[in-house]
CHARMM-style PDB file with segment names, atoms N, HN, CA, C and O in Angstrom:
ATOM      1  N   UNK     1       0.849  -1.169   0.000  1.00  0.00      PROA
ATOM      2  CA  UNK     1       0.000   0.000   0.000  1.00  0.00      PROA
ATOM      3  C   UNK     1       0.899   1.237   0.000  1.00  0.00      PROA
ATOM      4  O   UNK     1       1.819   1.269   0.818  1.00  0.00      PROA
ATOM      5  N   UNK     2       0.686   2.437  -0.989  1.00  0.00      PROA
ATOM      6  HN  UNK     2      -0.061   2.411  -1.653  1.00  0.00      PROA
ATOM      7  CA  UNK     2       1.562   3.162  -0.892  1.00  0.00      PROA
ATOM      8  C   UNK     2       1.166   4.835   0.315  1.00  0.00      PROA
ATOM      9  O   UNK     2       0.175   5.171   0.963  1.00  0.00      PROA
ATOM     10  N   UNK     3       2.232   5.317   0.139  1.00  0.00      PROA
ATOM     11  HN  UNK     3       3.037   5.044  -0.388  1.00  0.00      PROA
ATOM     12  CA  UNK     3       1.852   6.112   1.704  1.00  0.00      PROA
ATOM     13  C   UNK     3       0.906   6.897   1.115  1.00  0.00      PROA
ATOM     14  O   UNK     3       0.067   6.995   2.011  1.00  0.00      PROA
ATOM     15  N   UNK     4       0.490   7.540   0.149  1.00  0.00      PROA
ATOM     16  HN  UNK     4       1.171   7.461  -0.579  1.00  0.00      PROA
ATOM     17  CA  UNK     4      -0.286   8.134  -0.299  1.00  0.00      PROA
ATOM     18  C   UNK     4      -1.551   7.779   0.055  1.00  0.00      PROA
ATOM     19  O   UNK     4      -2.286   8.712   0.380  1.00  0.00      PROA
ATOM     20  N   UNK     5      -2.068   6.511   0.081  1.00  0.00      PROA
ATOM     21  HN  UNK     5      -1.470   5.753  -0.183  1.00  0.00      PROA
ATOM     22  CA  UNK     5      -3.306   5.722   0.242  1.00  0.00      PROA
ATOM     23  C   UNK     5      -3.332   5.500   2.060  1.00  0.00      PROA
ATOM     24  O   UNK     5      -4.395   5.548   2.680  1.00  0.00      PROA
ATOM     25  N   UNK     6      -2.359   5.324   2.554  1.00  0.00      PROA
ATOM     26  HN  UNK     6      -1.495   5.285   2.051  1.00  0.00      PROA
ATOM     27  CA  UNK     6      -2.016   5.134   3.784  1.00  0.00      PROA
ATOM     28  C   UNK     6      -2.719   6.366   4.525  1.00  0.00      PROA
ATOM     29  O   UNK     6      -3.606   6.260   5.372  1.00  0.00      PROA
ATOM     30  N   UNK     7      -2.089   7.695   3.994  1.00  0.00      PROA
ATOM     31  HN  UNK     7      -1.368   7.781   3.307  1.00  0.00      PROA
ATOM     32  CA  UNK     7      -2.426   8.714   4.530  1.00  0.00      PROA
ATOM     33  C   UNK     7      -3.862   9.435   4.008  1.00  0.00      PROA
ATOM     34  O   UNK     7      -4.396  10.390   4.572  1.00  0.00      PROA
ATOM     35  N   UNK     8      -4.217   8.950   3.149  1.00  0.00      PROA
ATOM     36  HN  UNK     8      -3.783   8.174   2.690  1.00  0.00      PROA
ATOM     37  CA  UNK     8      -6.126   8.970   2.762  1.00  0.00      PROA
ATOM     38  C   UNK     8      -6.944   8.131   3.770  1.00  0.00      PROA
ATOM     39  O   UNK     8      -7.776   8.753   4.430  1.00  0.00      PROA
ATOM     40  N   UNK     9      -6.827   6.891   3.964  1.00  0.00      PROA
ATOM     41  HN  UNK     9      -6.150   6.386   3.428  1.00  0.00      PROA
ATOM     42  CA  UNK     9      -7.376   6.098   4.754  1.00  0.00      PROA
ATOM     43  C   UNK     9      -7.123   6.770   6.012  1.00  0.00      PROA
ATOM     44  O   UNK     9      -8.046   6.270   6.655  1.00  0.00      PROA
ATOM     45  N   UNK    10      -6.582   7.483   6.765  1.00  0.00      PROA
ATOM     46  HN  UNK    10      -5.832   7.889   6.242  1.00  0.00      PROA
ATOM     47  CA  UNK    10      -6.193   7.430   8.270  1.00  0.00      PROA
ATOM     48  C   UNK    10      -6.705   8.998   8.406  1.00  0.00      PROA
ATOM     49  O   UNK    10      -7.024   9.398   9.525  1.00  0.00      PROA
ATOM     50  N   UNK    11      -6.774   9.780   7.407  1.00  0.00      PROA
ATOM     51  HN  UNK    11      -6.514   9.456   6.497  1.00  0.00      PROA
ATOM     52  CA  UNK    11      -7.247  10.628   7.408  1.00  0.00      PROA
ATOM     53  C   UNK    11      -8.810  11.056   7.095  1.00  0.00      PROA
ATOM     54  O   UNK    11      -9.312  12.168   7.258  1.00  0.00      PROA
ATOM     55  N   UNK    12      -9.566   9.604   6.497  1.00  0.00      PROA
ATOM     56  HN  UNK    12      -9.158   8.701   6.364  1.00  0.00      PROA
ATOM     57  CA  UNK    12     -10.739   9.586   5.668  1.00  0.00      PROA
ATOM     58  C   UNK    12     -11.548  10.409   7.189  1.00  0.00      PROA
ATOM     59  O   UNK    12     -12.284  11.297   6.761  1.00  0.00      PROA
ATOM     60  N   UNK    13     -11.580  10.370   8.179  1.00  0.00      PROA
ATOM     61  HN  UNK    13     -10.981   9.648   8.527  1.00  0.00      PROA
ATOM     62  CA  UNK    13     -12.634  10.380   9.376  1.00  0.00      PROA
ATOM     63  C   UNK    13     -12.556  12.033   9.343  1.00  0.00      PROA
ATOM     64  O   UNK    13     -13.576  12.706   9.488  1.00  0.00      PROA
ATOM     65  N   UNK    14     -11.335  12.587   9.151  1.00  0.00      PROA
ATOM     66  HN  UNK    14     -10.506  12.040   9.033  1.00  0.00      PROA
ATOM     67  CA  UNK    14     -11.330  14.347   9.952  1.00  0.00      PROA
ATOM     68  C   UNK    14     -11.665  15.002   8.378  1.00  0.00      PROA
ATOM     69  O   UNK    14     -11.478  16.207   8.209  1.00  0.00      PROA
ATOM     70  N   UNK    15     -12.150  14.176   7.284  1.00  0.00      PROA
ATOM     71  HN  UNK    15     -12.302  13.197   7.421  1.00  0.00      PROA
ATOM     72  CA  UNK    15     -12.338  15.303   6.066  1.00  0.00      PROA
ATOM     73  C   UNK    15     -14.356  15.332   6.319  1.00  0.00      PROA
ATOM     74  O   UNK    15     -15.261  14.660   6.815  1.00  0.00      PROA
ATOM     75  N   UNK    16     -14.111  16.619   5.566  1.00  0.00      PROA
ATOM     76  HN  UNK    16     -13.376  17.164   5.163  1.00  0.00      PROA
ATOM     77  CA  UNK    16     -16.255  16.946   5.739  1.00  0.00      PROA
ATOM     78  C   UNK    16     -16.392  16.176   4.786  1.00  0.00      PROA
ATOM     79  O   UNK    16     -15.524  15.661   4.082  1.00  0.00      PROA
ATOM     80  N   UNK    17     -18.160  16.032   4.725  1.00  0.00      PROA
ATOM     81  HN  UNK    17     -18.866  16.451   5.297  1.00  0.00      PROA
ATOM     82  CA  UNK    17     -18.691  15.456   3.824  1.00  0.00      PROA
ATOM     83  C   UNK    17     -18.224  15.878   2.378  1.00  0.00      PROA
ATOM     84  O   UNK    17     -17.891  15.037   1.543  1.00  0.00      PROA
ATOM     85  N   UNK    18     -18.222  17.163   2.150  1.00  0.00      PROA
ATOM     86  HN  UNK    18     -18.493  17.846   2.828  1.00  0.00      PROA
ATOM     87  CA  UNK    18     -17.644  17.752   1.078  1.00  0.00      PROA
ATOM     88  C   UNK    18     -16.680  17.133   0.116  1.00  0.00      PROA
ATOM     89  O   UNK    18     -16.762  16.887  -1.088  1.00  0.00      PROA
ATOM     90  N   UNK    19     -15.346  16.881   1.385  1.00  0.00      PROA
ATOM     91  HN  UNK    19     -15.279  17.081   2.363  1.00  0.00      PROA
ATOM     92  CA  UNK    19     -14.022  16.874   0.785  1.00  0.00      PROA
ATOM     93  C   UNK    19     -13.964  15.057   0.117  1.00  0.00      PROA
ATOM     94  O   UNK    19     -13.515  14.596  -0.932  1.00  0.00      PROA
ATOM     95  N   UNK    20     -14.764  14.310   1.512  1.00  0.00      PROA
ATOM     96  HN  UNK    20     -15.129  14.685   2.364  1.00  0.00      PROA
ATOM     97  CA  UNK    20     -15.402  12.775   1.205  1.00  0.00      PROA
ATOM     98  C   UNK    20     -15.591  12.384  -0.104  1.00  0.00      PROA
ATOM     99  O   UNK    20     -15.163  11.382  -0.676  1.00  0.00      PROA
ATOM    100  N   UNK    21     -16.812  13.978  -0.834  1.00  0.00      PROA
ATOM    101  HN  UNK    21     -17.160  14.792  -0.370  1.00  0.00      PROA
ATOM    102  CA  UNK    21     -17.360  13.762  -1.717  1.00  0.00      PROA
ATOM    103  C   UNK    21     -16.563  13.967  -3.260  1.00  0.00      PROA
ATOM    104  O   UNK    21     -16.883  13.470  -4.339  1.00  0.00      PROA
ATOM    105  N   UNK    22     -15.461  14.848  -2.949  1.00  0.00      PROA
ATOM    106  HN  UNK    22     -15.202  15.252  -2.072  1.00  0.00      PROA
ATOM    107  CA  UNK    22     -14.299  15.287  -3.665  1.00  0.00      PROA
ATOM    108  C   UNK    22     -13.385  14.177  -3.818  1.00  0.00      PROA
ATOM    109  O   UNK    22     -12.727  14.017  -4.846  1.00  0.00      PROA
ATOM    110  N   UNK    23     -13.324  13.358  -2.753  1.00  0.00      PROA
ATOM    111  HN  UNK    23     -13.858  13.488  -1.917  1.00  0.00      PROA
ATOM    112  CA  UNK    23     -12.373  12.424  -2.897  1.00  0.00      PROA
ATOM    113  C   UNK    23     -12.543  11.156  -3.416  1.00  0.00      PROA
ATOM    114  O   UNK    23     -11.599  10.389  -3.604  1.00  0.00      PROA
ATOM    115  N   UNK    24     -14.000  10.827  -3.721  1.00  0.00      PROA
ATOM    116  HN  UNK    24     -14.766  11.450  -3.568  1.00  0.00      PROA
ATOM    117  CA  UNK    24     -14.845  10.090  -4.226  1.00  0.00      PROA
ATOM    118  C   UNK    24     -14.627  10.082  -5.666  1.00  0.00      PROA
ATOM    119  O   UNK    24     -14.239   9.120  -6.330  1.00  0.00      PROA
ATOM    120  N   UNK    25     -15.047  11.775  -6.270  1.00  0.00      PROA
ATOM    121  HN  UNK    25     -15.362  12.556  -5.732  1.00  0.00      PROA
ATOM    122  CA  UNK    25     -15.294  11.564  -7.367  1.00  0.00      PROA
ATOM    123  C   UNK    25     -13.879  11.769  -8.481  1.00  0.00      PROA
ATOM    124  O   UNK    25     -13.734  11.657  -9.699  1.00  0.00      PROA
ATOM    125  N   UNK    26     -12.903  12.153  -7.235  1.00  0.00      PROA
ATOM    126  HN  UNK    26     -13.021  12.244  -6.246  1.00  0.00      PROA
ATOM    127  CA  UNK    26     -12.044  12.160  -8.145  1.00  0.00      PROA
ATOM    128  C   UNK    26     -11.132  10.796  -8.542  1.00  0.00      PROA
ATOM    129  O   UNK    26     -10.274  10.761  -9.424  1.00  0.00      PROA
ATOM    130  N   UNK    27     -11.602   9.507  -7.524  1.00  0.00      PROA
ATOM    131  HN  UNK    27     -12.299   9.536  -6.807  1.00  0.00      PROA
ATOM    132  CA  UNK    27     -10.979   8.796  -7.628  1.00  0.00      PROA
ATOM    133  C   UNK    27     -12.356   7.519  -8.828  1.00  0.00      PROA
ATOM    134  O   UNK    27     -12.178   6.663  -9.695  1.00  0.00      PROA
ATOM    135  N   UNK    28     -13.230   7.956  -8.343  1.00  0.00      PROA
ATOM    136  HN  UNK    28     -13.375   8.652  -7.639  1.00  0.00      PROA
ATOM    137  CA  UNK    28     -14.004   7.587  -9.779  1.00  0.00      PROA
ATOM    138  C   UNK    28     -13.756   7.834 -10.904  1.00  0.00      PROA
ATOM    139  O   UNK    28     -13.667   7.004 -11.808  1.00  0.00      PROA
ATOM    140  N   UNK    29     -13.603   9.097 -10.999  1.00  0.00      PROA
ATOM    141  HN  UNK    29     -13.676   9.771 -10.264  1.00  0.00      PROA
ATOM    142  CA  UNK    29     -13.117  10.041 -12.688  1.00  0.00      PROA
ATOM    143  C   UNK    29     -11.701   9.798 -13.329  1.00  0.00      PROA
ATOM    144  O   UNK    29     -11.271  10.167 -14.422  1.00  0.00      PROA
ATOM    145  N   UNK    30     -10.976   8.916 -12.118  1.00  0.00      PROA
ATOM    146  HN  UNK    30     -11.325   8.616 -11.230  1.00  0.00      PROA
ATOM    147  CA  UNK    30      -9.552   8.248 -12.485  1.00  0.00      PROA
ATOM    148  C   UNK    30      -9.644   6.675 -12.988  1.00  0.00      PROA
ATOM    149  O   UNK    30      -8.682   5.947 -13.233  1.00  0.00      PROA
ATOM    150  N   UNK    31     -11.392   6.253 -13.104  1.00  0.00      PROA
ATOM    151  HN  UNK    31     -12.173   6.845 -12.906  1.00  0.00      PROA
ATOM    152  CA  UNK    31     -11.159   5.122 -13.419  1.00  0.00      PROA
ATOM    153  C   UNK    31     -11.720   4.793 -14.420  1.00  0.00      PROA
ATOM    154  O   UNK    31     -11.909   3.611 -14.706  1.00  0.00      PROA
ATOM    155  N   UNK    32     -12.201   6.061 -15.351  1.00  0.00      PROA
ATOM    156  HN  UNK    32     -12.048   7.022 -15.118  1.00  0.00      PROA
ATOM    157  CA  UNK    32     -12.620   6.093 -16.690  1.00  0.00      PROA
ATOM    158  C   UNK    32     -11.844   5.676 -17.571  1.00  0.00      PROA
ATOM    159  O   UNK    32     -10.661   6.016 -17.559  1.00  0.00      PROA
ATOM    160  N   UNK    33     -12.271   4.980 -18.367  1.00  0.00      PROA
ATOM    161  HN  UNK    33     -13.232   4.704 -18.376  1.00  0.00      PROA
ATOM    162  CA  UNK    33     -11.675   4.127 -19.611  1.00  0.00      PROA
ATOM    163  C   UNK    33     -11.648   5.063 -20.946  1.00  0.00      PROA
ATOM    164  O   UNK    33     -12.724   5.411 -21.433  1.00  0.00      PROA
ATOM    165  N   UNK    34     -10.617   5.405 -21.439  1.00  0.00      PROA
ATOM    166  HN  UNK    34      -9.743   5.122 -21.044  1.00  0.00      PROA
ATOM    167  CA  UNK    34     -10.589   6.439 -22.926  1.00  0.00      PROA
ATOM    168  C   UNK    34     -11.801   5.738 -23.661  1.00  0.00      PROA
ATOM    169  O   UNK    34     -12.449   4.723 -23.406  1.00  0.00      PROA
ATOM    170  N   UNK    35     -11.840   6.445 -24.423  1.00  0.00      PROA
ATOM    171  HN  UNK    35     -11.314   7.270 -24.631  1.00  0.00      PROA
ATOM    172  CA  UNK    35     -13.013   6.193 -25.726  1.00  0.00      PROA
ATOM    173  C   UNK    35     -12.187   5.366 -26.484  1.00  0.00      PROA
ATOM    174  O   UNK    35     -11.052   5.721 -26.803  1.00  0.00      PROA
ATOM    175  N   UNK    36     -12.789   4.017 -26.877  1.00  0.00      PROA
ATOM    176  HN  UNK    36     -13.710   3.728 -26.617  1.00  0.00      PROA
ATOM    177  CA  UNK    36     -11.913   3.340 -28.009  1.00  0.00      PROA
ATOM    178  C   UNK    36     -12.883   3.489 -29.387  1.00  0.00      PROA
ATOM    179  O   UNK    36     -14.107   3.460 -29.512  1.00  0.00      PROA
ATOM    180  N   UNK    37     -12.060   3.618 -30.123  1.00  0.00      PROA
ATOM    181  HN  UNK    37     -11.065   3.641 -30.022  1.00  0.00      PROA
ATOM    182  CA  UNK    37     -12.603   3.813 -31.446  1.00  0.00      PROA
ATOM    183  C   UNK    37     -13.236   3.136 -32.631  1.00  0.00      PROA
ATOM    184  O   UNK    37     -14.042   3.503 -33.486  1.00  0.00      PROA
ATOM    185  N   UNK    38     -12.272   1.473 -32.258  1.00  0.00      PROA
ATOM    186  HN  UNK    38     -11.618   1.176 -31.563  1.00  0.00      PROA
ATOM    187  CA  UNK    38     -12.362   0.762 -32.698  1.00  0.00      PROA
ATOM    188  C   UNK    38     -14.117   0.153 -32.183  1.00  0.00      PROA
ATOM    189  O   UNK    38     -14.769  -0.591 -32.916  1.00  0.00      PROA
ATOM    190  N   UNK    39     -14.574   0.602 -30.965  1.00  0.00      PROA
ATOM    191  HN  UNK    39     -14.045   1.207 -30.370  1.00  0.00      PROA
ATOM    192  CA  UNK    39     -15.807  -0.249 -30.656  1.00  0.00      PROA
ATOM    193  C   UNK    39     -16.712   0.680 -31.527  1.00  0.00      PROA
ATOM    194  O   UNK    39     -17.762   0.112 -31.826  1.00  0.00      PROA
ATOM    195  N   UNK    40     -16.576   2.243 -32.134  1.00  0.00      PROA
ATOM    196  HN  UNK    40     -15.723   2.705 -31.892  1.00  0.00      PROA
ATOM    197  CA  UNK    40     -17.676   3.088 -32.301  1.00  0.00      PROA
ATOM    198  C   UNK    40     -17.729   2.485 -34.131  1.00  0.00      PROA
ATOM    199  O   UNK    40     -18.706   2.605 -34.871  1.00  0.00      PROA
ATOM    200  N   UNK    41     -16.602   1.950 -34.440  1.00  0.00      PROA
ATOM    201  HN  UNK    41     -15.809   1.853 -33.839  1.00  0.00      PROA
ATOM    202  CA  UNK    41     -16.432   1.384 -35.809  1.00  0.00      PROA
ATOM    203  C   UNK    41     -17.147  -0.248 -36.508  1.00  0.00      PROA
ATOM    204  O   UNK    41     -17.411  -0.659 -37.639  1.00  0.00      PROA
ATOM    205  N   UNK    42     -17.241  -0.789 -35.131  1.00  0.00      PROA
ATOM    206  HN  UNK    42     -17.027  -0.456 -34.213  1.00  0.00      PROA
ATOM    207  CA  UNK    42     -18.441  -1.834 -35.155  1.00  0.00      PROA
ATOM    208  C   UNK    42     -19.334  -1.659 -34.922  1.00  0.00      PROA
ATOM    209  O   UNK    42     -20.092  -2.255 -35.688  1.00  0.00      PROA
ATOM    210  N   UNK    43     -19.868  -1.060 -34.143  1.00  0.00      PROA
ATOM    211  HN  UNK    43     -19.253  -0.576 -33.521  1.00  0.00      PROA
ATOM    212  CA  UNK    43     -21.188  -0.608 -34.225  1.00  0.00      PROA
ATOM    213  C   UNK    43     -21.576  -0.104 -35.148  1.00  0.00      PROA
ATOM    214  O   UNK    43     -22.745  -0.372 -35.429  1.00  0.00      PROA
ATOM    215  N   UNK    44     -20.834   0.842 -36.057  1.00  0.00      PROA
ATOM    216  HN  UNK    44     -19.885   1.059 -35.829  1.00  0.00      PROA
ATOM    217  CA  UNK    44     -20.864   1.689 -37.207  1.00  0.00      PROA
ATOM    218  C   UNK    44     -21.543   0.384 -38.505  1.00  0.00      PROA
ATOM    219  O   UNK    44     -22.645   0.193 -39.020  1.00  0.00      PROA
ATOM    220  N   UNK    45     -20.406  -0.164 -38.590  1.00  0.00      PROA
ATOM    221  HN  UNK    45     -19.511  -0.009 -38.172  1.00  0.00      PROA
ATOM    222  CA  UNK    45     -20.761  -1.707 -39.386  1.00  0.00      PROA
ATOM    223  C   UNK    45     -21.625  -2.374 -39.286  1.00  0.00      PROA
ATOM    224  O   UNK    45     -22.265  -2.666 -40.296  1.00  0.00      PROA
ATOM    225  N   UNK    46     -21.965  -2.850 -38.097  1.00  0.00      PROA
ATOM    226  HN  UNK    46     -21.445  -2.612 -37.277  1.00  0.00      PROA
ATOM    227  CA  UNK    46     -23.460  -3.276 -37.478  1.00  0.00      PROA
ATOM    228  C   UNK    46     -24.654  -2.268 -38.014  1.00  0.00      PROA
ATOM    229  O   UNK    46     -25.613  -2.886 -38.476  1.00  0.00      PROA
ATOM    230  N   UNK    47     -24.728  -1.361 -38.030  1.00  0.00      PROA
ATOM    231  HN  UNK    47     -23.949  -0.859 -37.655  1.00  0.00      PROA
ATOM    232  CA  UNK    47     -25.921  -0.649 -38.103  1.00  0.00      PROA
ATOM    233  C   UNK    47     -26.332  -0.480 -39.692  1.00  0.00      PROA
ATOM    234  O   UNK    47     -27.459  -0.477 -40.187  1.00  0.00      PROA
ATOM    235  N   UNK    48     -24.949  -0.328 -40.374  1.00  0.00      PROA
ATOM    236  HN  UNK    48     -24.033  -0.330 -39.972  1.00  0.00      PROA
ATOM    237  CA  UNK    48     -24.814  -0.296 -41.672  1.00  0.00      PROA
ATOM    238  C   UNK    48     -25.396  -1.603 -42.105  1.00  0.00      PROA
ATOM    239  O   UNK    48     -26.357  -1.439 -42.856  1.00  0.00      PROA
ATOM    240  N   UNK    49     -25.109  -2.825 -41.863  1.00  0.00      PROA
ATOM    241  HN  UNK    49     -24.328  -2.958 -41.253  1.00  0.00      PROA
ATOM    242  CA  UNK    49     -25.627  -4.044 -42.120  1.00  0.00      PROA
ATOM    243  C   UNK    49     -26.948  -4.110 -41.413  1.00  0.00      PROA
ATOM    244  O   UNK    49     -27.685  -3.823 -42.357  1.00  0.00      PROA
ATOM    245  N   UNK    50     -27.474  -4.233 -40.736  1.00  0.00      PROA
ATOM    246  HN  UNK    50     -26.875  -4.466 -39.969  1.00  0.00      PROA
ATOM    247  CA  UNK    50     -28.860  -4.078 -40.098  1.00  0.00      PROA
ATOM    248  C   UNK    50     -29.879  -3.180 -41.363  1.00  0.00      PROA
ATOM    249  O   UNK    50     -30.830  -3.679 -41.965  1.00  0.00      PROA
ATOM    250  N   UNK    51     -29.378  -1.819 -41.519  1.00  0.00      PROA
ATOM    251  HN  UNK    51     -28.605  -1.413 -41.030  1.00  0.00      PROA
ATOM    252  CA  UNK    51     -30.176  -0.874 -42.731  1.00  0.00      PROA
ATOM    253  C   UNK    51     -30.052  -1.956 -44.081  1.00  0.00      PROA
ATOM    254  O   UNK    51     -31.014  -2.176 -44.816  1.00  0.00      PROA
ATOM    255  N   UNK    52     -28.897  -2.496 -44.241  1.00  0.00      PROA
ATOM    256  HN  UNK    52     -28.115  -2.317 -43.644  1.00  0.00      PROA
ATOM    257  CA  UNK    52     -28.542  -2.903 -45.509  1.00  0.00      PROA
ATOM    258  C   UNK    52     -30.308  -4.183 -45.482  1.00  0.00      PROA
ATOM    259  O   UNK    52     -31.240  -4.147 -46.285  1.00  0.00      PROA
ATOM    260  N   UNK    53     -30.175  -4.913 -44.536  1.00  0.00      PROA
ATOM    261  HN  UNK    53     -29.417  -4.943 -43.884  1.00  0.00      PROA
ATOM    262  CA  UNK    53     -31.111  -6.124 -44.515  1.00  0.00      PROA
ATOM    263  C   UNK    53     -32.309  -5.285 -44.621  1.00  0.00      PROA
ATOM    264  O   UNK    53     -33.114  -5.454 -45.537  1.00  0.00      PROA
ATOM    265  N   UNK    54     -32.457  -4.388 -43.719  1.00  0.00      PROA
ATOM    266  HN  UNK    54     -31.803  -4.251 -42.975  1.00  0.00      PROA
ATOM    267  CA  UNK    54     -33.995  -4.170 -43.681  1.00  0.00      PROA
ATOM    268  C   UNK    54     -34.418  -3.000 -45.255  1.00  0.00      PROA
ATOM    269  O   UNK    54     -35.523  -2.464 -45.325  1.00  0.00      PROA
ATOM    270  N   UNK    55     -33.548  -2.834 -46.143  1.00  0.00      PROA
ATOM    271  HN  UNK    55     -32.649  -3.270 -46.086  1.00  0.00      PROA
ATOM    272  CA  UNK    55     -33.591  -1.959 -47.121  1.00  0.00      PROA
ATOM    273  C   UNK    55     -33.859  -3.137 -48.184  1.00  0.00      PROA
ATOM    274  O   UNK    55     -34.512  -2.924 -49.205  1.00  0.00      PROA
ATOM    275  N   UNK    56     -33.345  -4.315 -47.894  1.00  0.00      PROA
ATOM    276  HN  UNK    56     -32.815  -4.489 -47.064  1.00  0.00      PROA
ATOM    277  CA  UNK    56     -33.181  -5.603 -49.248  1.00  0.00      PROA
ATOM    278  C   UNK    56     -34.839  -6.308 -49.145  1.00  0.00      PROA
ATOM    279  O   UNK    56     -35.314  -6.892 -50.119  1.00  0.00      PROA
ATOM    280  N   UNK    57     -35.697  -6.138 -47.686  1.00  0.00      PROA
ATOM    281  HN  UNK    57     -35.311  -5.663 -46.895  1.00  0.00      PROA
ATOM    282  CA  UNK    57     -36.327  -7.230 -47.407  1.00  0.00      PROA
ATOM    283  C   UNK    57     -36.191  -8.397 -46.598  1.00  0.00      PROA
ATOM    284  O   UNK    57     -37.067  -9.114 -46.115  1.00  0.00      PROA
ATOM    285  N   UNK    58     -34.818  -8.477 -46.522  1.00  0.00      PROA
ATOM    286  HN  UNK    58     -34.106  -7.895 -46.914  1.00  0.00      PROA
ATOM    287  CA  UNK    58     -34.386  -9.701 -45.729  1.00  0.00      PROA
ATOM    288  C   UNK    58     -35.193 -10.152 -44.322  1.00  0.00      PROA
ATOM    289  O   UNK    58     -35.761 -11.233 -44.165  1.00  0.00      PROA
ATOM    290  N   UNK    59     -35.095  -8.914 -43.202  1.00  0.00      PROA
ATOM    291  HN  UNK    59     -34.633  -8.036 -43.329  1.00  0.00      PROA
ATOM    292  CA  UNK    59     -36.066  -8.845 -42.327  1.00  0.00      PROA
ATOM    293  C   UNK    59     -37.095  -7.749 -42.308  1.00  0.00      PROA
ATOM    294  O   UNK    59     -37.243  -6.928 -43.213  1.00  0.00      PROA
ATOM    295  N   UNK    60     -37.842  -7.814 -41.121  1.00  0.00      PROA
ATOM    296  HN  UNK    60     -37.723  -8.481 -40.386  1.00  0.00      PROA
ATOM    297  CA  UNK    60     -38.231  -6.954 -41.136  1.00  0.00      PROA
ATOM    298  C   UNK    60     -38.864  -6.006 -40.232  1.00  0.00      PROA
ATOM    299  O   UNK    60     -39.186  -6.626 -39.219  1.00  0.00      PROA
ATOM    300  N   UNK    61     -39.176  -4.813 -40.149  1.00  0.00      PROA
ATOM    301  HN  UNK    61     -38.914  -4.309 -40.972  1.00  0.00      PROA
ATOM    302  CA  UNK    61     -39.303  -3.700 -39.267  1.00  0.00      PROA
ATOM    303  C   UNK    61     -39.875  -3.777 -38.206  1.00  0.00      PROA
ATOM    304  O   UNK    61     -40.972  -4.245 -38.510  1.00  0.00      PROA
ATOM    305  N   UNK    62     -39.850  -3.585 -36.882  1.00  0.00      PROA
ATOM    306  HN  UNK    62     -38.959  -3.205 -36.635  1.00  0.00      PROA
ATOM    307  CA  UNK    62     -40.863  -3.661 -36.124  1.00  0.00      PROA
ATOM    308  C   UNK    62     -41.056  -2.487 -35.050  1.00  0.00      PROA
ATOM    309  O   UNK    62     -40.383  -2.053 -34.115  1.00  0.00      PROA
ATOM    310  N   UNK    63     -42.463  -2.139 -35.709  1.00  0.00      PROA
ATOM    311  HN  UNK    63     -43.009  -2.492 -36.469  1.00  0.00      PROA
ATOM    312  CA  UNK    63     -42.938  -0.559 -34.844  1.00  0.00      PROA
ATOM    313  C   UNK    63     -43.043  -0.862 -33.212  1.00  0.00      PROA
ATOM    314  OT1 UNK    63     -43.346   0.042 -32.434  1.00  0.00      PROA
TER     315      UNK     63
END
């Protein structure tokens, strides 16, 4: 465990709700995953093929 975390934990009790809430979200917002591109490019393909079927007849629409 590094002292950094050492000294968050031992300190978690004397911070306000506030700082709790600060310390929360910043360690949430550190565990965001980049945007990959490659997933927005299959989907892209997928949707393209989905229009392609429902434009041929193949399947079909449902309201």
């Amino acid at each position: 465990m590094s002292t950094a975390l050492k000294q968050v934990i031992e300190n978690i009790e004397s911070l306000s709700s506030g700082e709790k809430a600060l310390v929360a979200h910043c360690l949430i917002s550190s565990l965001e995953v980049k945007h990959d591109d490659s997933v927005d490019h299959a989907w892209g393909e997928l949707a393209q093929q989905r229009f392609a079927e429902l434009e041929s007849g193949a399947v079909q629409g449902v309201s």
